[in-house]
N, C-alpha and C positions, 0 to 999 in steps of 0.2 A: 779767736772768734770775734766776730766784729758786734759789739753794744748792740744792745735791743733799739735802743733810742737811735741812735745811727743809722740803722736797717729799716726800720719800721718807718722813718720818716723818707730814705730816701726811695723804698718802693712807694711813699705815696707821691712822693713826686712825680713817679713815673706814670703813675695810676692818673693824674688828675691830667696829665699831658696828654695822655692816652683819650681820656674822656670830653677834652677839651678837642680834640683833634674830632673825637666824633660827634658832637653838638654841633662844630663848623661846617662839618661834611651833611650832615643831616639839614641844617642850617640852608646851605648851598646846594641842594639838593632839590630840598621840598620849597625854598624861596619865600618860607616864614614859619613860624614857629608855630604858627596854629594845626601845622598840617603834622606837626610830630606825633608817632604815634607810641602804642603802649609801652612797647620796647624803651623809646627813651625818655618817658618819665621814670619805669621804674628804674634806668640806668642813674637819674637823678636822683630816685629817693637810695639806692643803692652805695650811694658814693658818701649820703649824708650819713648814714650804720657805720661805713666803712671808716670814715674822718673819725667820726666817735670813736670806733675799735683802736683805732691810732692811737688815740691822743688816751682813752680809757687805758689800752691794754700796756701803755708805759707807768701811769701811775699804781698797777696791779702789781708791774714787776717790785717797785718798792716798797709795796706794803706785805703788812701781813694778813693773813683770815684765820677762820675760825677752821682751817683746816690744821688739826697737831697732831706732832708726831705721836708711836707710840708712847705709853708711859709719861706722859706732861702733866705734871701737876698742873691743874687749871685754875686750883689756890693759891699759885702764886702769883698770878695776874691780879695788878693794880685795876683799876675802875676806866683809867683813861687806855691799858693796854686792850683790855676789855674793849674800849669802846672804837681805838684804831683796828680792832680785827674786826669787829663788826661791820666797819665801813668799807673795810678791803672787802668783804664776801661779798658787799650788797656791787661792787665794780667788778666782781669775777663773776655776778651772774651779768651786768649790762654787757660786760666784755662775749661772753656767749652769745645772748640775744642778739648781739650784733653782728658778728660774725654768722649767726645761723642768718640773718636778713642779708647780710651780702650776701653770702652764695648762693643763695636762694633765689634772690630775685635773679640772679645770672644764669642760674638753670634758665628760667621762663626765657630771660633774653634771649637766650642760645636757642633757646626753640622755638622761638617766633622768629630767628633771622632762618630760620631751616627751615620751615615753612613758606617763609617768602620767596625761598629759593628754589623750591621744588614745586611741580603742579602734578610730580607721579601719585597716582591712588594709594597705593602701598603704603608710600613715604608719607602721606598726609593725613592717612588713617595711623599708621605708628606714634607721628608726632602729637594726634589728638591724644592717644593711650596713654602717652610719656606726660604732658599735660594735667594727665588727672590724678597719674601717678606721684608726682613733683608735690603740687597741690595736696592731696590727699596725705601724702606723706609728713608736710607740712604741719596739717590740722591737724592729727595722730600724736605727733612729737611736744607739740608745742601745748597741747590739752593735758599728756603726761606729764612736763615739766610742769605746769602749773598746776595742773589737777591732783597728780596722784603718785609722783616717786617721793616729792618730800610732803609730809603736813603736820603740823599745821605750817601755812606758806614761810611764814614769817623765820621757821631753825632753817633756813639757808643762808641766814647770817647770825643766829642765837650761837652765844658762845658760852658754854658747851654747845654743842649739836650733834644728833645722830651720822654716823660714817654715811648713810645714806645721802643726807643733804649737803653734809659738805665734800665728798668723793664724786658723786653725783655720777653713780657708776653705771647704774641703769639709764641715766640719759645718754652718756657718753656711748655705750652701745648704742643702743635706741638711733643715735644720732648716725655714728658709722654705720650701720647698715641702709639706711634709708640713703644717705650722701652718697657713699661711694658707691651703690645699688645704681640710682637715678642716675649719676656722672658715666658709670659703665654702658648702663641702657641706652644713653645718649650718644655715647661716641661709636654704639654700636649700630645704632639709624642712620647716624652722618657718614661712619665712612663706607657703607656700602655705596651711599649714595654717590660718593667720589669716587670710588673705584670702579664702576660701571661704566665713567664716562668717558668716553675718548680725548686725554690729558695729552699734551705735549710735556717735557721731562722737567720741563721751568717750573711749568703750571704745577704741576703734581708735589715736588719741594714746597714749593710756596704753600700747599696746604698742609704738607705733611709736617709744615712749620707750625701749624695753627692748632694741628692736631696732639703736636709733641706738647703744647703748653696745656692742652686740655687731659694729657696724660699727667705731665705733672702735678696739677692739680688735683687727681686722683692720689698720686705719691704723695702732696701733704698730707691730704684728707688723713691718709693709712699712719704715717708718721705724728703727727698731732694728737693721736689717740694712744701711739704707741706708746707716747712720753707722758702722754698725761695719766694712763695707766702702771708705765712701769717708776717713773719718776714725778710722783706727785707732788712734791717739796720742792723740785728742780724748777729752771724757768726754759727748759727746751720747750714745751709744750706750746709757749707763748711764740718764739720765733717761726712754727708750725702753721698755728693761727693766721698770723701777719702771712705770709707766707703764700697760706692758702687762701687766700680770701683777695691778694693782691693780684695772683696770676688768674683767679676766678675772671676779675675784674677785666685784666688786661688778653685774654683770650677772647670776651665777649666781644670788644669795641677795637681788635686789631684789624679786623677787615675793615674797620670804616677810616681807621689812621690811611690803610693804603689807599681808598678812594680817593682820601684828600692830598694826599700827595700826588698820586695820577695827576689829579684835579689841577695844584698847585704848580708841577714842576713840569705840566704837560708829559708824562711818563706814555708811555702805551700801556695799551689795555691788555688786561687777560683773558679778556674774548669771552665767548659763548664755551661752556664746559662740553655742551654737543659737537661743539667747530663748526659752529654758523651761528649766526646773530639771530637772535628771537626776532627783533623790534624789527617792523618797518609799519610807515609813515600812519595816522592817525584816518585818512581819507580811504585807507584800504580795509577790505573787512574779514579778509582770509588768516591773521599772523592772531597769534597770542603773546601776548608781552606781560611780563612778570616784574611790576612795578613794587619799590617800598611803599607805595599810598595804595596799589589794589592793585587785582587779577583782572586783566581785561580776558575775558571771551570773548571768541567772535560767535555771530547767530548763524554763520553756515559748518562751523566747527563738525566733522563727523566721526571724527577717532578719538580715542580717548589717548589723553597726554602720554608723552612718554615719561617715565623716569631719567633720565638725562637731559631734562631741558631747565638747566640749573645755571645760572651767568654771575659772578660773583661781581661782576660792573654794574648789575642793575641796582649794587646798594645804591650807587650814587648816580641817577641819571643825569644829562643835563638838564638843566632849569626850562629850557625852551622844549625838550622835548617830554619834559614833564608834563607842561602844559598841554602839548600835542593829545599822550595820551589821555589826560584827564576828560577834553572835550571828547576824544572815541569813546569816554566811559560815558559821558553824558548824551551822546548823539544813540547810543544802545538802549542808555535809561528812557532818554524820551522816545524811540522807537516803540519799546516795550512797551511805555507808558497807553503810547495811540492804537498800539492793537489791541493792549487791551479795554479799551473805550470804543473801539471797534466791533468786538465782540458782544461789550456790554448791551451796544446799539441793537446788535442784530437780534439780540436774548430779547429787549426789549419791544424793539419791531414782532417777534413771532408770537409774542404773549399780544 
């Protein structure tokens, strides 16, 4: 088996490659940083949990906590053993908290790039549900942990401690169902949404690529639990953690690695997932185009969107035609704007 330390450090290699890859895309994309949106701050604040979990969940593997076996005289602990398991518990709950903040913020990412991607009703009404679901799920777990499996807060590092606070058996549930719950729900909105659409056999790998690491990520999830329930003294649990939390990461921000390479290496595109390009030109008012910065509508629009008008190129548009659309969103805002001062006039005229 290869070191924790070894492992843990070379998936964050790959992780930070990965994110660095999509800040430049994102970067090159929207043509400044002010234009970034929610997705990649939390991808930011995501990455800083994750560094933590790193660098935390190697110094966790070498110490000890206040979790003992059966049968452990606890009188035989010196004051200073004492006090090194104390400091390991208080880094196995940082090592959680962080871990639950990675994956977590990477649900939301994955549901805001899935959002941007669809304009079907269905699909945009699921992704809200899944949204409040994630969220809510969130605030449930994290008020337990704090509030109400262990108290007083403080024996999740007191040595003795009750099996409660130091097994932390009821989070550990608590935790797997909510995760692997949400992760299911998730992959269960996106790939219908892929499978409806008229794929070429490239195209369709290439996602079923994106969808196997979003599976995997489910197989930690279930595995990390497994180990941390049946092998509690073990350090399998921690390889689980890293594990999970590292393909979380790199599932979220692989689409935007291959924009930048398109980008870079001049690649061809993967087209419109309809097989026909959403975008044309900003001066016309008939298309709908599904931007990372926003939804353009047009005002003679009279169908409602389909569900397959989904384009995995508009993560990254170009820069010039960025701008294109951004003034069709502006030239709609002030349209809107003058009818409605139009209107106002005329309310006013008949009073």
């Amino acid at each position: 088996m290869v070191p924790l330390k070894a492992e843990t450090w070379i998936w964050w290699t790959f992780v930070v490659l990965c994110v660095i890859c999509r800040m430049t895309s994102r970067y090159l994309s929207l043509g400044t940083v002010r234009r970034f949106q929610a997705d990649d701050y939390i991808t930011m604040a995501a990455m800083c949990f994750y560094t933590t979990l790193i660098v935390t969940i190697n110094i966790v593997a070498k110490s000890d906590s206040n979790l003992l076996p059966p049968g452990f005289d606890v009188n035989s602990l010196t004051r200073e053993q004492i006090h090194d398991r104390s400091y390991g518990s208080k880094l196995v709950l940082v090592v959680e908290q962080c871990q639950i903040m990675t994956v977590w913020c990477e649900k939301l990412c994955m549901l805001l790039l899935y959002r941007r991607l669809t304009v079907g009703v269905w699909e945009i009404r699921a992704i809200k549900a899944l949204f409040l679901y994630v969220i809510i799920s969130w605030v449930i777990m994290e008020v337990l942990y704090f509030g109400v499996w262990c108290r007083p807060f403080h024996m999740y590092w007191a040595v003795p401690s009750t099996t409660q606070c130091t097994a932390a058996t009821h989070h550990l549930i608590t935790n797997a169902v909510f995760n692997i719950s949400s992760d299911t729900m998730i992959l269960a909105v996106a790939l219908p949404m892929f499978i409806k659409t008229r794929l070429p056999l490239r195209k369709k790998i290439a996602i079923v690529g994106i969808f196997s690491l979003g599976t995997f990520v489910i197989i930690c999830a279930i595995l990390n639990k497994v180990y941390s329930f049946n092998q509690p003294f073990g350090l399998e649990w921690t390889y689980w953690y890293v594990r999970e939390s590292s393909t979380a990461l790199l599932t979220a921000n692989a689409a935007f690695v291959w924009a930048l390479l398109r980008r870079v290496f001049k690649l061809r595109s993967l087209g419109s997932f309809s097989g026909k390009n959403t975008y044309t030109p900003y001066n016309g008012y008939t298309p709908t185009y599904t931007t990372t910065h926003t939804r353009v509508e047009t005002l003679h629009r009279k169908k409602t969107p389909r569900h397959d008008e989904i384009d995995l190129d508009l993560l990254m548009p170009d820069s010039d035609e960025f701008e294109g659309i951004h003034r069709h969103t502006e030239i709609h805002r002030d349209m809107g704007r003058g009818l409605g001062n139009e209107r106002a006039g005329r309310a006013e005229a008949g009073e």
